[in-house]
MIGU-152894 format. One record per residue (C-alpha): residue in one letter; x, y, z. Coordinates in steps of 0.02 Angstrom, whole numbers, padded with zeros to 5 digits, always signed. Each point is the difference from the previous one (the first is absolute). Example, Ala and Ser with C-alpha at 12.3 -4.5 7.8 and 13.67 -1.06 7.14 Angstrom:
2
A+00615-00225+00390
S+00069+00172-00033
END
This chain:
727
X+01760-01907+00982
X+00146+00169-00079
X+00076+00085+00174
X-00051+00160-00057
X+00148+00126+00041
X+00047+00032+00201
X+00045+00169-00009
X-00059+00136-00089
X+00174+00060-00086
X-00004-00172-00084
X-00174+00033-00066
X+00048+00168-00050
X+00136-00058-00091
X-00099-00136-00096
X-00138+00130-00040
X+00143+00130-00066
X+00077-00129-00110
X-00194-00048-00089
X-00002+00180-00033
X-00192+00066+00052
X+00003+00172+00015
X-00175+00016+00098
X-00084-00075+00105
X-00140-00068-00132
X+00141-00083-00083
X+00078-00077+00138
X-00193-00079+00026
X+00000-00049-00149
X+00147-00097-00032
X+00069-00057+00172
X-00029-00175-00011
X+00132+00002-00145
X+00104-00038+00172
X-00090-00098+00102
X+00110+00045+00165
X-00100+00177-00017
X-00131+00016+00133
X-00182+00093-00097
X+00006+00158+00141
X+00177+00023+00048
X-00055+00157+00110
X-00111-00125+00115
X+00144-00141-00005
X+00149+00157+00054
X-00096+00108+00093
X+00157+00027+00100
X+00129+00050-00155
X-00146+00080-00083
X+00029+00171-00074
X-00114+00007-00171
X-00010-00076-00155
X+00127+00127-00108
X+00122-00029+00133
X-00040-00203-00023
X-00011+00001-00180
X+00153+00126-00024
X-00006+00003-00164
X+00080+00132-00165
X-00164+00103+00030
X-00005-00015+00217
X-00129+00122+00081
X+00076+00092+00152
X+00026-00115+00144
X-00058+00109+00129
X-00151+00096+00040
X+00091+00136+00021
X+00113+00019-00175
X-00174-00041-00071
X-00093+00153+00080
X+00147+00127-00022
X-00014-00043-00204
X-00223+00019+00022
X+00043+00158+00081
X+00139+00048-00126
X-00132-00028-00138
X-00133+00125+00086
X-00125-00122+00019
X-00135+00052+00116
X-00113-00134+00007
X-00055-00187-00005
X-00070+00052-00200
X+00143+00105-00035
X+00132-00155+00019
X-00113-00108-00078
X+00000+00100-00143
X+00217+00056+00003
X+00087-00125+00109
X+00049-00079-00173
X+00120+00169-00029
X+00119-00099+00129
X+00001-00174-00051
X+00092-00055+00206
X-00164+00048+00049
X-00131-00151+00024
X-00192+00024-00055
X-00069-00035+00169
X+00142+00050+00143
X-00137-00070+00128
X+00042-00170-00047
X+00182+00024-00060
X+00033+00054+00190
X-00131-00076+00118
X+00097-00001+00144
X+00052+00195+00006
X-00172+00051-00103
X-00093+00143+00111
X-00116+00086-00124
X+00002+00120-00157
X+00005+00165+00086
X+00165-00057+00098
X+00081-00081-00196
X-00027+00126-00085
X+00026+00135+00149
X-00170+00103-00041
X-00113+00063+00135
X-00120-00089+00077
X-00210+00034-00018
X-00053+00154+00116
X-00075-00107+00140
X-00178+00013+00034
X-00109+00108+00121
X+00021-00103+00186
X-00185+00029+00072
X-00145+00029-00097
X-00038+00168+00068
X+00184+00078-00075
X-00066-00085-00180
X-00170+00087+00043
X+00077+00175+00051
X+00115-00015-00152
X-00167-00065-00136
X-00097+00152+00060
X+00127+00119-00017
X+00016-00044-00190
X-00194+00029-00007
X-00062-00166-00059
X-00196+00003+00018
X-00033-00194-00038
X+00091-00160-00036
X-00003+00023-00210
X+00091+00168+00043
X+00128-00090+00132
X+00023-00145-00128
X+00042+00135-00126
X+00119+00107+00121
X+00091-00074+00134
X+00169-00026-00082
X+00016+00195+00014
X+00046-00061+00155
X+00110-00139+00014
X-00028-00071+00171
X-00188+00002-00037
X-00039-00216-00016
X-00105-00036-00166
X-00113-00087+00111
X-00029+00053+00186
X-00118-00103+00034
X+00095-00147-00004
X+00188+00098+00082
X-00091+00045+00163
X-00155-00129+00014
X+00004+00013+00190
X-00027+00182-00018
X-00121-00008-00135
X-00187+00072-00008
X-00037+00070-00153
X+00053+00115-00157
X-00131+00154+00076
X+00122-00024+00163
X+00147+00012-00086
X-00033+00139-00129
X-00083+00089+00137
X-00154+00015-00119
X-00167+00009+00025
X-00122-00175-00006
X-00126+00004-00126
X-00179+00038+00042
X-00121-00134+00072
X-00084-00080-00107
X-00215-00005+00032
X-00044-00104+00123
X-00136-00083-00099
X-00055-00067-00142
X-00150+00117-00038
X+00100+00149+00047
X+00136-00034-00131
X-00152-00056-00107
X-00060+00161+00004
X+00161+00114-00018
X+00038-00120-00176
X-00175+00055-00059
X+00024+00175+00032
X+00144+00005-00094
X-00095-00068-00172
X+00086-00169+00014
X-00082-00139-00133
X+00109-00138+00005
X+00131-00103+00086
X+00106+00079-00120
X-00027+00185+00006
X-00004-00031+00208
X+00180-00039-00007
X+00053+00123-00129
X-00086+00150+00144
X-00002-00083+00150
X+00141+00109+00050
X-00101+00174-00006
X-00094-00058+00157
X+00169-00066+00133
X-00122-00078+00094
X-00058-00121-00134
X+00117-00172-00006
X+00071-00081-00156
X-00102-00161+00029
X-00158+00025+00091
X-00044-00175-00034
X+00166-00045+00119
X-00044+00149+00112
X-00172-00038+00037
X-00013-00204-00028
X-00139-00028+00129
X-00106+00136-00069
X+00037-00021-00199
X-00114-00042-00123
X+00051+00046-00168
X+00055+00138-00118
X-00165+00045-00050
X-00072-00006+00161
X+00129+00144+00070
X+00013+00098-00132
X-00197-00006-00006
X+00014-00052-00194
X-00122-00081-00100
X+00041-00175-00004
X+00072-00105-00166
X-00133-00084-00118
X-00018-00202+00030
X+00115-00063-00146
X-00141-00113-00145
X-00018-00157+00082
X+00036-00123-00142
X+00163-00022-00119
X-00132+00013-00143
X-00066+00179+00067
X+00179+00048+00041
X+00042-00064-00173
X-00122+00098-00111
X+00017+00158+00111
X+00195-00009-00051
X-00025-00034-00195
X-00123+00135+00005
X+00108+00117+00049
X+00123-00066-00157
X+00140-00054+00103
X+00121-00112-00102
X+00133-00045+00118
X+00045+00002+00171
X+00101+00176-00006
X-00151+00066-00078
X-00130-00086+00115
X+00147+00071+00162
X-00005+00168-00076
X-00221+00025-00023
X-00071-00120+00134
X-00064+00141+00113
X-00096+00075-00148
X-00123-00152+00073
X+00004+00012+00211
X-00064-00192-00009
X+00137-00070-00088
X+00166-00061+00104
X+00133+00041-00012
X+00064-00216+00007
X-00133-00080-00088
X+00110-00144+00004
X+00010+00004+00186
X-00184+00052+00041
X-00067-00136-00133
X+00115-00119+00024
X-00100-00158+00008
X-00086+00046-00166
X+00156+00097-00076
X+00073-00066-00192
X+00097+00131-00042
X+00020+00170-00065
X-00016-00023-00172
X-00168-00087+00036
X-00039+00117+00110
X+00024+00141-00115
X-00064-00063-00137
X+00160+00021-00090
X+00018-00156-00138
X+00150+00111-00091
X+00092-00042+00167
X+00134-00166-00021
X-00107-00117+00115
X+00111-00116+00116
X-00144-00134+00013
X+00105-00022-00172
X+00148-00062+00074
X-00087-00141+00066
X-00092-00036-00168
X+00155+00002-00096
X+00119-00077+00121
X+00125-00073-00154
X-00008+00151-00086
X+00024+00126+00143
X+00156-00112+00035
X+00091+00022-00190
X-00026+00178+00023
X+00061+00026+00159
X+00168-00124-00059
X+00008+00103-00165
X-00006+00177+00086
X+00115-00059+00166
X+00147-00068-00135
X+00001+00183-00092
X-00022+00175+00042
X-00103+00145+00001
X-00099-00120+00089
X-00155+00113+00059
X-00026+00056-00176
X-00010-00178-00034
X-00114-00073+00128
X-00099+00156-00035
X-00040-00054-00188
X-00013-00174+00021
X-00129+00010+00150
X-00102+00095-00125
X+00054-00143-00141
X-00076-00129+00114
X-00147+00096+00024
X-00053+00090-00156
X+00053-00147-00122
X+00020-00184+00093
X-00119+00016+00123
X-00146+00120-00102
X+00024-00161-00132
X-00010-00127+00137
X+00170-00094-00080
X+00057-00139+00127
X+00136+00029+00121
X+00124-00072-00109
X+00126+00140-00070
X+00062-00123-00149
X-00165-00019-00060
X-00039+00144-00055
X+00168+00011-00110
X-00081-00185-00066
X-00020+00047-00211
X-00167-00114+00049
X-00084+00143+00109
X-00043+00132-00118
X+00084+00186+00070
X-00135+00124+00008
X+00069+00168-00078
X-00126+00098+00006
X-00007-00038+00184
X+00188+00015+00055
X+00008+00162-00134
X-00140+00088+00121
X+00088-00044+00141
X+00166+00099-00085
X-00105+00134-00041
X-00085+00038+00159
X+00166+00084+00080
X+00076+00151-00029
X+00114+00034-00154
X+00134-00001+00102
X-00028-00175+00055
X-00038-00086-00137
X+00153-00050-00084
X+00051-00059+00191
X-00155-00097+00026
X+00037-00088-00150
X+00187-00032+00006
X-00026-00071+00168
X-00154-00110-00039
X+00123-00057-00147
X+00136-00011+00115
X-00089-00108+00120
X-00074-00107-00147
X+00198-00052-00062
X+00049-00053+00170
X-00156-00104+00025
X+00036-00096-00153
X+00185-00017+00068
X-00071-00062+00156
X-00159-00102-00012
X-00002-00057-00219
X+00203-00036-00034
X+00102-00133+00049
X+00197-00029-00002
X+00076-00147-00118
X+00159-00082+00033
X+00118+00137-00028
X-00117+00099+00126
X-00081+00121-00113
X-00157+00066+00010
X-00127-00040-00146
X-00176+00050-00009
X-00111-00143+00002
X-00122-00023-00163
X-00173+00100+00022
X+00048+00153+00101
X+00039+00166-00035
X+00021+00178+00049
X-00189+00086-00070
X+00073+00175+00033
X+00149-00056-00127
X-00085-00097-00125
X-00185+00054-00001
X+00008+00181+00031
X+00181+00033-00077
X+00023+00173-00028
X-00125+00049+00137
X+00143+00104+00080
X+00027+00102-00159
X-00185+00064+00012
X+00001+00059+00191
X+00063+00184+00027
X+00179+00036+00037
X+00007+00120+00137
X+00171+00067+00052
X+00061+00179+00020
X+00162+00063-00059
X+00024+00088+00174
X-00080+00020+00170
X-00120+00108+00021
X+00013+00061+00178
X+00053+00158+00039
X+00185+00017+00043
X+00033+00098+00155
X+00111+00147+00002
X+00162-00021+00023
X+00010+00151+00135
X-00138-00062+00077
X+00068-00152+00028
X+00162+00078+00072
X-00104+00107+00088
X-00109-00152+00087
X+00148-00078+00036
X+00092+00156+00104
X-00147+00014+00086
X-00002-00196+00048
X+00161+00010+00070
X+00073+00164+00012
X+00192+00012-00013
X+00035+00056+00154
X-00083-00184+00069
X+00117-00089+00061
X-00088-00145+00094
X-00187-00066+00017
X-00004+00082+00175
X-00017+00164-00110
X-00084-00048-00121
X-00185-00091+00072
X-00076+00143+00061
X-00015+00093-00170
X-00139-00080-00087
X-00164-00026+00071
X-00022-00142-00120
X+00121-00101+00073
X-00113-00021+00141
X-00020-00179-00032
X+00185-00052-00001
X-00033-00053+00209
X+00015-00180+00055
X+00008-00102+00148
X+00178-00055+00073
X+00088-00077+00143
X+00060+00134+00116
X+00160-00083+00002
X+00037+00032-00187
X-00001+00200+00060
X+00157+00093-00021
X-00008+00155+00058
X+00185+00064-00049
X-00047-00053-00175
X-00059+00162-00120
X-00099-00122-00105
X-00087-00089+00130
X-00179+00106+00028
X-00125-00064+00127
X-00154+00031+00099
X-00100-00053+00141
X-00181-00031-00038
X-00154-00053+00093
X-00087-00151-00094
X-00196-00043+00000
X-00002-00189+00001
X-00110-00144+00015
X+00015-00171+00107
X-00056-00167-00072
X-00159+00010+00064
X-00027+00179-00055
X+00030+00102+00187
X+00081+00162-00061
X+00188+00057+00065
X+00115+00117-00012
X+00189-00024-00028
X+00151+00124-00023
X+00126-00072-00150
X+00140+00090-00076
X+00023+00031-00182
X+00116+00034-00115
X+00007+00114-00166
X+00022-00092-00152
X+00102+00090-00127
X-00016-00131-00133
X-00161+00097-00117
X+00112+00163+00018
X+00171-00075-00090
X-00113-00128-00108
X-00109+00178-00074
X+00205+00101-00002
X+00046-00132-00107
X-00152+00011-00131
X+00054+00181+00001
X+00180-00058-00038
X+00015-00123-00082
X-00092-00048-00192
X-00053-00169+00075
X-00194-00056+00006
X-00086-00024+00192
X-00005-00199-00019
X+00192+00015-00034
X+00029+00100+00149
X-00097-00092+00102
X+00105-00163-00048
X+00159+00069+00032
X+00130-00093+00108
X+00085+00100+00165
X+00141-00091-00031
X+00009-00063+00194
X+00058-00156-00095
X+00157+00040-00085
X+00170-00025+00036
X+00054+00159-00016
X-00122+00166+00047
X+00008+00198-00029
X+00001+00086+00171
X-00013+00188+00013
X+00184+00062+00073
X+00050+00199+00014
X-00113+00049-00141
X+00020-00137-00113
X-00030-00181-00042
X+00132-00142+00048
X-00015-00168-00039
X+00030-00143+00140
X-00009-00160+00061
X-00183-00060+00055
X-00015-00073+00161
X-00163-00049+00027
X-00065-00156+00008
X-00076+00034-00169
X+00162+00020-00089
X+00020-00142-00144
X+00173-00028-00088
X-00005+00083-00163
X-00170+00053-00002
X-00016+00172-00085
X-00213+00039-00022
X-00021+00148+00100
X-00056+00176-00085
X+00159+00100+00037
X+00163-00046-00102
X+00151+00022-00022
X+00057+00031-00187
X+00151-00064-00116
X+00044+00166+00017
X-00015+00032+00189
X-00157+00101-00022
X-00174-00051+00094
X-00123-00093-00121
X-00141-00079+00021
X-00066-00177-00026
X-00194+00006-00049
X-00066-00206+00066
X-00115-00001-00121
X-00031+00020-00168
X-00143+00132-00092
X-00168-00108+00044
X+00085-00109+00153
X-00083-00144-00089
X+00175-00089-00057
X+00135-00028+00071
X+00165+00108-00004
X+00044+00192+00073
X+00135+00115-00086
X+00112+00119+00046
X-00025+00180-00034
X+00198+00110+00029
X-00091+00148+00092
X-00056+00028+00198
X-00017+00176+00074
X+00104+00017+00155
X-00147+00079+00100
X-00112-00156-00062
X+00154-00119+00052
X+00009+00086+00161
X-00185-00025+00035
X-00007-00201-00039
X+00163-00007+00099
X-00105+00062+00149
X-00153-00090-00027
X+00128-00170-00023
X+00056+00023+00152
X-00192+00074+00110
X-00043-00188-00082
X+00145-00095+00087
X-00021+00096+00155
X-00190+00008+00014
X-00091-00128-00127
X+00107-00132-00014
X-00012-00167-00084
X+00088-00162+00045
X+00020-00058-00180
X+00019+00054-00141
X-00185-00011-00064
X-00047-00145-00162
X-00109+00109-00136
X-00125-00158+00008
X-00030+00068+00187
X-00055+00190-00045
X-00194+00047-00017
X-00034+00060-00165
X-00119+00098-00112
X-00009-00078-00142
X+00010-00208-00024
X+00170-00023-00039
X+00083-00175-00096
X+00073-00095+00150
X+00133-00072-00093
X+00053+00198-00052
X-00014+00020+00199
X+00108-00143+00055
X+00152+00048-00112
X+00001+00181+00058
X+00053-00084+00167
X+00023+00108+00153
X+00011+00188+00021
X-00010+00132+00143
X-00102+00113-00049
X+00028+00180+00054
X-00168+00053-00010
X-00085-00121+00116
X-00104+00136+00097
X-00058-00072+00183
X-00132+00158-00004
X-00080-00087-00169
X-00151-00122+00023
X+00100-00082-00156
X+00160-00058+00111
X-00099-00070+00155
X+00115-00116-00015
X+00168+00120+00015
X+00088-00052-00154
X-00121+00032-00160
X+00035+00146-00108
X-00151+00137+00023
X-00129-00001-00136
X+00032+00142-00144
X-00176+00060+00060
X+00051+00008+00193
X+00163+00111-00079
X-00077+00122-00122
X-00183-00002-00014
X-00010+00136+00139
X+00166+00062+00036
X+00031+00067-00149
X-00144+00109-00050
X+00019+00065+00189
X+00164+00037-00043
X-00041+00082-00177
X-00120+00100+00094
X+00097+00071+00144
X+00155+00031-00139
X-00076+00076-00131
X-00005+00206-00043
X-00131+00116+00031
X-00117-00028-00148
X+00069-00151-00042
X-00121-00161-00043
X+00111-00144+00053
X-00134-00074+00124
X-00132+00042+00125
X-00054-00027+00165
X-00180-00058+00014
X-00067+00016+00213
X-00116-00104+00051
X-00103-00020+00144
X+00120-00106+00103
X+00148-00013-00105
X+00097+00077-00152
X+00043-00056-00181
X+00126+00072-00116
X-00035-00035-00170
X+00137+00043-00183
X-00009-00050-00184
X+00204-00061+00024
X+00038-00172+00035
X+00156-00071+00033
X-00002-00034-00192
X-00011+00188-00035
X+00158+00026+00124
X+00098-00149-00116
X-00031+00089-00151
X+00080+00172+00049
X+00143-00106+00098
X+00042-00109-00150
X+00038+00158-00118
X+00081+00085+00149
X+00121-00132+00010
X+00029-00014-00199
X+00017+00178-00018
X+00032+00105+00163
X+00064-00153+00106
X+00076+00144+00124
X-00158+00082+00032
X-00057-00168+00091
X+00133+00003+00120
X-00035+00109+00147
X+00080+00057+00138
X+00136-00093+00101
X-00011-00071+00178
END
């Protein structure tokens, strides 16, 4: 067994003369001398001083603590974020000090000589004395207020739990009114109030204080039902047989199970889950409804072979949902309504006669528009079947047709395609969107005196849906763009016992940039949505005294030459932007487009980083991992590898999972005729705003296509007119 080296100037010396300049290098290439011990700080604690002083090489970091936090200091670095972000302007300086100098390490307010957090309120009753002088009237407000002041605790409850009693205590406010003491009192205060359903109840419970929110939970020894304290009349007994329940339904014309969803209640005795409440006697809804237009799936199992082909034919290609789409109704209308075996060769057999006139009505009986598609796909399909199931290779590994087969839709109906309607237009015929509306929606997004998310989530009322769950840990409160809350949750238990449980969440700003870049940027939503946050690269834009600077990446993320994210830097020095996919994200490939708005850069910048910090991800995340809209070509999915994507939106239903991009639907559908609405001009008919009885819909005639349209000339013609203000 190698002596490793007795002292540690001998193993300095050796390290010196390898030449490993940190102390990832030195890990990874000390056994090039195999007298050099893995952790020379364990094996000489004694002689110990830090690795720059160890390593002493041409680019040494300061040896002591000391030189290190005079430089921090000389910098004006005022926190943990700030030197994170500059400590690169003195390269002596090391990216984590705590571990460069473990020994003399004491904490961030003493390195980088900045004063310490206000401490907190000692007893309860100074915090209490102090909350009720600011006037807070409940916990929302308190959540809301206390950093007015700053020796207020965000959560008192848990600073002084000794002291403790309750939020009426410590407010000094009054308790709420007691509730009735039984269940026919309440009964009777609902009914005087007009109440005639579970529904209305809690929408107006409130106008009587002594009513509760859940009577049934209030009352369980005395509770009946609904109907029973309300004193309404009670539901009709749903028909008693799948056959009743059946007719009732076609009789009412429902075709699918929207439809049937939307109308059931025109009939009180049909359910709501006819699956669920026939269940034993239950086919399915296309027998149920009577609907034989419907694809039925019993097919699948009919056609077993055939249902195979397709799906291998659709699953090598893509547009795969227009495919499936006519080739389910291919297998219905044609193979199966001709009862041809489950063979898809035979049918291309010249021995089976093709029936024309049948596959010609099945052409016809789609729209003009999808004619020519129907049939270039049924063609399509037809070629690779012969390819696959009548060809075979000879010696030189070609593929020949084997005698006896052909392609019908090639031979037999030649020149079918030049009889169906060609149906194209010349241009889109959307409306385009103003162009200074679209400035105008965009100021009033983000305002340009916004300078961080703290300012910015309060301004829009339909951003209320931006909230989700966090750790409490991952709450920051020195950072501007971290935005919280306290809230009281109604949950359930396994076995159905009813709790409540206060969780904090945070404000997601991810639907605010992602809608500030559609007014930006002449890119369609899926685009946007796909876009990388470049938490990959090697090198990444930060945001530095009012401009962008380009550095090292240290996160774990980081990958040697990699160069995907959104932001660029140009040939010419100037931010640019690299667009990861291409115009229908079906193929492979992105592009670079030599244009980026420095508020829009500033923006992404911020939301890269609120991702990092608050939704991170431990890997860089493979495409074939993502949930998707639309059916996608595997193979197409597997070569466009890994990505971060920068709008992965924990608030979405879309990104349960914390690292797929948000749906274009989740992004625009609703934000953006809000925002139309609440931007545009007196008179103005950009969008409207619909109330309903328990919620609120904005509805416009401009999509996302009508802001590309005005965009795309805007940046042909009047690029500066796109670019707004500066950060």
């Amino acid at each position: 067994m190698t002596t490793k080296y007795a002292t540690y100037a001998e193993a300095c010396e050796a390290a010196q003369k390898l030449g490993f300049k940190t102390a990832a290098e030195y890990q990874k290439g000390y056994k090039e001398d195999d007298r050099l011990r893995r952790m020379p700080d364990k094996a000489y604690p004694d002689e110990w001083v830090s690795w720059p002083h160890f390593l002493r090489n041409a680019q040494q970091k300061y040896i002591t603590l000391d030189e290190a936090s005079a430089a921090a200091r000389a910098l004006g670095l005022m926190s943990q974020k700030e030197y994170y972000m500059g400590y690169k302007d003195d390269p002596k300086l090391p990216s984590s000090p705590e571990q460069s100098y473990p020994n003399e390490w004491v904490g961030w307010y003493e390195f980088l000589g900045t004063e310490r957090p206000v401490e907190k309120y000692s007893t309860l009753a100074e915090a209490s004395e102090a909350a009720r002088a600011l006037g807070f009237k409940s916990q929302k407000e308190y959540n809301t207020g206390y950093r007015d002041d700053p020796k207020l605790s965000r959560t008192p409850q848990q600073s002084y739990p000794d002291e403790w009693v309750g939020w009426y205590e410590f407010l000094g406010t009054e308790r709420p009114v007691e509730k009735y003491a039984t269940v026919a009192e309440a009964s009777q205060a609902a009914r005087a109030l007009g109440f005639k359903s579970s529904k209305e109840y809690r929408a107006g419970y409130r106008d009587d204080p002594k009513l509760p929110h859940l009577p049934q939970q209030s009352y369980p020894d005395e509770w009946v039902d609904w109907c029973e304290f309300l004193g309404t009349e009670r539901p009709a007994e749903k028909y008693a047989t799948l056959a009743e329940a059946s007719q009732a339904a076609q009789a009412q014309g429902f075709k699918s199970i929207n439809k049937y969803q939307a109308g059931y209640r025109n009939d009180p005795k049909l359910p709501g889950r006819p699956d669920q409440v026939y269940a034993d006697e239950w086919v399915g809804w296309f027998s149920f409804l009577g609907n034989e237009s419907a694809f039925d799936p019993e097919l699948l199992t009919v056609y077993p072979r055939f249902w195979e082909a397709i799906q291998r034919y659709v699953e090598a290609g893509t547009n795969q949902n227009t495919k499936y789409y006519q080739l389910r109704a291919f297998l219905k209308d044609v193979v199966a309504k001709q009862n041809l075996p489950d063979n898809p060769g035979a049918m291309l057999s010249k021995d089976i006669p093709f029936n024309e006139r049948i596959y010609e009505a099945f052409v016809q009986s789609t729209g003009d528009t999808q004619k020519r598609t129907r049939h270039n796909i049924c063609a399509d399909f037809f070629d690779w079947a012969l390819d696959t199931y009548c060809s075979d290779e000879d010696d030189e590994g070609v593929l020949l047709l084997l005698p006896g087969y052909r392609n019908p839709l090639r031979t037999v109906l030649k020149g079918y395609l030049d009889q169906l309607p060609t149906i194209r237009r010349s241009e889109s015929n959307k409306p385009p969107l103003p162009m200074d509306s679209i400035v105008r929606a965009r100021k009033h997004l983000i305002p340009s005196e916004i300078k961080s998310f703290r300012d910015l989530h309060q301004l829009h009322c339909f951003l209320e849906d931006c909230w989700f769950e966090c750790d409490p840990e991952l709450i920051d409160e020195t950072d501007p763009n971290c935005i919280y809350r306290t809230v009281t949750k109604d949950r359930r238990k396994s076995d159905g016992e009813r709790y409540f449980e206060e969780v904090v969440e945070l404000w997601s700003p991810v639907k605010v940039v992602a809608n500030y870049m559609l007014l930006s940027m002449p890119l369609r939503g899926q685009q946007i949505c796909w876009l990388d946050s470049g938490e990959g690269d090697e090198i990444i834009p930060v945001w530095h005294d009012g401009e962008v600077r380009w550095v090292k990446n240290t996160s774990h993320l980081a990958t040697p030459k990699r160069n995907q994210g959104f932001l660029r830097r140009g040939e010419d020095g100037e931010l640019s932007s690299y667009i990861t996919t291409n115009k229908t994200g079906k193929k492979l490939g992105g592009y670079s487009v030599p244009y980026m708005p420095d508020d829009l850069a500033y923006w992404v910048i911020q939301l890269r980083e609120w991702q990092a910090k608050y939704n991170p991800i431990e890997r860089l995340t493979p495409w074939t991992a993502i949930k998707l809209r639309q059916k996608t070509n595997k193979d197409i999915l597997k070569r466009r590898g890994t990505q971060a994507f920068l709008f992965r939106d924990p608030a979405s239903l879309a990104c349960e999972d914390k690292v797929s991009p948000m749906f274009t639907t989740t992004a625009f559908a609703r934000t953006l005729p809000a925002l139309l609405f609440y931007s545009q001009k007196l008179g103005e008919d950009l969008a409207e705003k619909i109330e309903k009885k328990n919620s609120v819909e904005y509805k416009s005639q401009f999509t996302p296509h009508a802001l590309r349209v005005s965009l795309i000339t805007a940046y042909c013609v009047f690029r500066p007119i796109v670019t707004t203000h500066s950060v």
